[in-house]
C-alpha positions in Angstrom: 35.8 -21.9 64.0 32.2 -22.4 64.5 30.1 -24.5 62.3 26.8 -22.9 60.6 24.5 -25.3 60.3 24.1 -26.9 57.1 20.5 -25.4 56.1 21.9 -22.2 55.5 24.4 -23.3 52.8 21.5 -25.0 51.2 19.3 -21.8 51.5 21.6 -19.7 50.1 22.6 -22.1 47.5 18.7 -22.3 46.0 18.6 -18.5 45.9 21.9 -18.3 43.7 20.5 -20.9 41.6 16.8 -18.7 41.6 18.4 -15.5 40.6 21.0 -17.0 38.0 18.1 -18.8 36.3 15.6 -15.9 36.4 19.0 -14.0 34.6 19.2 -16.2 31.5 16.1 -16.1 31.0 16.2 -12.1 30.8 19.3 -12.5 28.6 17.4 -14.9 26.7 14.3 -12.8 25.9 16.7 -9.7 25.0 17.6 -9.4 21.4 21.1 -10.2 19.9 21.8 -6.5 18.9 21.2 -5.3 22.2 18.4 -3.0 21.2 14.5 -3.0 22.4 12.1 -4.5 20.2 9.9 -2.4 18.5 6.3 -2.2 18.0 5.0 -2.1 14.9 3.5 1.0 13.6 -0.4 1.2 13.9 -2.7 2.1 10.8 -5.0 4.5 11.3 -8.4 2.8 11.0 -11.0 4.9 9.0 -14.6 4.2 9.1 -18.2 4.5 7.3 -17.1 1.8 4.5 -16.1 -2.0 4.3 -12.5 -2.0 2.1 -10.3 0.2 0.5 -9.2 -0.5 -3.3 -5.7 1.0 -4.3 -5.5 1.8 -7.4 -2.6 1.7 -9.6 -2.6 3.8 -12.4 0.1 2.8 -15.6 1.0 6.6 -16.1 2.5 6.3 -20.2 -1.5 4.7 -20.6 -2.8 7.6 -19.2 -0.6 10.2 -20.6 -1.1 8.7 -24.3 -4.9 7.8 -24.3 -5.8 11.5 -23.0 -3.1 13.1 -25.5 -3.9 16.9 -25.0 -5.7 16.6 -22.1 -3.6 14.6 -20.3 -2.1 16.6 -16.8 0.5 18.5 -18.0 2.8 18.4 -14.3 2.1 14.4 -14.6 3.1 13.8 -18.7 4.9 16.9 -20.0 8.2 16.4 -17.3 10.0 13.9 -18.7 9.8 12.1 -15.8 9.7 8.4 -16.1 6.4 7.7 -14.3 5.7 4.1 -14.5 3.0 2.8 -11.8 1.6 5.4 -9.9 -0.9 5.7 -7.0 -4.2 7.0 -8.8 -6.4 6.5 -5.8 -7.2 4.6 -2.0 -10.5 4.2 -2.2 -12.8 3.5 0.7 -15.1 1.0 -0.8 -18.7 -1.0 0.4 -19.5 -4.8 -0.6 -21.4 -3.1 -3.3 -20.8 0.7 -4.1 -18.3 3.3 -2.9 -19.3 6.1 -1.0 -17.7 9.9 -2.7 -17.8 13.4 -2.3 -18.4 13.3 1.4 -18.4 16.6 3.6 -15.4 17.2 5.1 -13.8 20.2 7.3 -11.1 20.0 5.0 -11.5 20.8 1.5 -8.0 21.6 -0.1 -4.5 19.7 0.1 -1.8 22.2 1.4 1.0 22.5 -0.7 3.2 21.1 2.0 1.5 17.9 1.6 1.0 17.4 -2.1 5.1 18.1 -2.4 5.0 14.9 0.3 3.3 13.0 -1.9 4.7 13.3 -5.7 6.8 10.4 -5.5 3.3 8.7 -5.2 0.9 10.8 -7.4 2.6 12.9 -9.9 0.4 15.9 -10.4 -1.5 18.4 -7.8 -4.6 17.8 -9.4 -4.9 14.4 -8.6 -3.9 14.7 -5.4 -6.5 17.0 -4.4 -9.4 15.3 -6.2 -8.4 11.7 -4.7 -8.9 13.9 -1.1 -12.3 15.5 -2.0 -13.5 12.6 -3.6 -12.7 9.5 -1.6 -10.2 10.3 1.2 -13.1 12.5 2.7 -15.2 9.4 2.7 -12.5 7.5 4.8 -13.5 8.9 8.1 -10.0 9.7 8.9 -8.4 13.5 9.1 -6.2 14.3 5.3 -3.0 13.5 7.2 -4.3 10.0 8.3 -6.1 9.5 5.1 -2.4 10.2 3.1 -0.5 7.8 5.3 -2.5 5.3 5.0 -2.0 5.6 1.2 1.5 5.3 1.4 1.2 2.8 3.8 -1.3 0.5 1.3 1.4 1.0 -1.5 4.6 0.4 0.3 2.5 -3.2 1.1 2.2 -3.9 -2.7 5.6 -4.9 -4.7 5.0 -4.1 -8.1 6.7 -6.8 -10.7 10.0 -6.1 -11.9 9.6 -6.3 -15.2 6.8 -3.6 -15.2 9.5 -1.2 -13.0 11.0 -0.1 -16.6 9.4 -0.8 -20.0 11.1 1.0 -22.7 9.2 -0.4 -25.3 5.5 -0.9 -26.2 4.2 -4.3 -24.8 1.3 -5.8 -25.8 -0.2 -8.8 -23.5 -3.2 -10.4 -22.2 -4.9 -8.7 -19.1 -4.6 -11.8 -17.5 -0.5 -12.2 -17.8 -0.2 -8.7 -15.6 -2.5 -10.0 -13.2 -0.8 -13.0 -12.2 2.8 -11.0 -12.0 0.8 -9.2 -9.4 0.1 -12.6 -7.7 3.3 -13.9 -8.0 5.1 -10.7 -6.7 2.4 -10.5 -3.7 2.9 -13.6 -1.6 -1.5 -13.8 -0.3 -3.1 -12.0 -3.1 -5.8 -14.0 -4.3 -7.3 -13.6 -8.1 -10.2 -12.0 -6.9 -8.7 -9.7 -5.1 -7.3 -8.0 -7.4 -8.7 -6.4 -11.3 -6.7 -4.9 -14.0 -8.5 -2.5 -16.2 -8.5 -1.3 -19.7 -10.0 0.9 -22.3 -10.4 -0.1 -25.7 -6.6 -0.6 -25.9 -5.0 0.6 -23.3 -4.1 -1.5 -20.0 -4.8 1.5 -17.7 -5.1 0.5 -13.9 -4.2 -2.2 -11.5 -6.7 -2.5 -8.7 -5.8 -4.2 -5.5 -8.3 -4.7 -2.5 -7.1 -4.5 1.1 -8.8 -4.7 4.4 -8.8 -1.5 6.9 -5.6 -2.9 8.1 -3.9 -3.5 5.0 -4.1 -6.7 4.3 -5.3 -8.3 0.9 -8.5 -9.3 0.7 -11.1 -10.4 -1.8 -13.8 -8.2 -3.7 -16.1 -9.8 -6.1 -17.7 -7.0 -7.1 -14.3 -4.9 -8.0 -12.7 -8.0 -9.3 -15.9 -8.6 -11.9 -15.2 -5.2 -13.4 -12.0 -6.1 -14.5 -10.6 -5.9 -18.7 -12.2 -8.5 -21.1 -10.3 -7.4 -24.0 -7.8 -10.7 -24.9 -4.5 -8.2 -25.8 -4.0 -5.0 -24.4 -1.2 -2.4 -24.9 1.2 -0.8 -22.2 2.9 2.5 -23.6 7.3 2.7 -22.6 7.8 5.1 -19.9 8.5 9.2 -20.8 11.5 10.4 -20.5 14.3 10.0 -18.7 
């Protein structure tokens, strides 16, 4: 039997060891379920402004401060609204743009059923649009996503999920839940508001990307009062 010389065996054995090599580290790179890794979903980046605010709205502070002219589809349900999504607004270092021109005026009805879980009344939703989301540079169905977006990024505290009770507290002891709930929020990123008793809104300040971020301005306009009161949710 003839003898091959021993360079081949040598060749042959460095390619083996090449491909079988270059295969872990393919089976190394793939994730353990098997499944392809997927990118993360991009945010529609408006324009013409600096930062958005979302604004949190405690819906039984609303509901009782207005009385009568409170939105009927929001307070006269019986649903249990607690936080809801007043507004994302597009805001400047100083200012806010509003009422901006816009091809689209009105909020189909499509949409607005999209969006209840967020904002509880039609009337809202449509002057949040024509008042701020036309300002965001991005069309009503990017504008809307990137609202739920900005809320699905905030955790709201679980002991303001349910209150079935009037509370009263310091401003200050519902902003730092907030912190403590929202791993990077900084103090001056964020401003709770009130009227003359009432705790009405929660504002948080986010980048065009959604992160937190701080705003001076926004955070000086925040409740002085020392107590403030927070209604128990309607309904069921």
């Amino acid at each position: 039997m003839p003898r091959r010389p021993a360079g081949v065996f040598c060749s042959a054995a460095a390619l083996f060891l090449v491909l079988l090599a270059a295969g872990c580290e393919q089976e190394a790179k793939a994730p353990e379920n098997g499944a392809p890794v997927a990118a993360p979903a991009q945010i529609p980046q408006g324009s013409g402004f600096d930062f958005y605010v979302l604004a949190l709205s405690w819906s039984p502070s609303y509901c009782e401060a207005e009385g009568e002219n409170a939105n009927r589809q929001q307070c006269n349900t019986g649903r249990p609204y607690a936080f809801v999504v007043h507004g994302l607004w597009p805001q400047f270092e100083r200012g806010f743009p509003a009422d901006c021109p816009a091809g689209e005026r009105d909020v189909a009805s499509n949409t607005m059923r999209s969006l209840y879980d967020l904002m509880p009344s039609a009337g809202l939703i449509r002057h949040q649009w024509r008042k701020h989301g036309s300002c965001s540079g991005l069309s009503q169905s990017d504008y809307f996503r990137v609202l739920r977006s900005a809320r699905e990024k905030v955790m709201v505290p679980a002991e303001f999920r349910r209150l079935d009770d009037y509370r009263t507290l310091a401003p200050g002891e519902a902003e730092q839940s907030f912190l403590k709930a929202n791993p990077g929020l900084a103090a001056d990123g964020i401003a709770v508001t009130c009227d003359r008793r009432y705790l009405r809104e929660v504002r948080i300040c986010m980048t065009t990307d959604l992160r937190f971020r701080d705003c001076p301005e926004v955070d000086r306009r925040a409740c002085r009062a020392g107590k403030v009161v927070m209604p128990p949710m309607r309904g069921g």
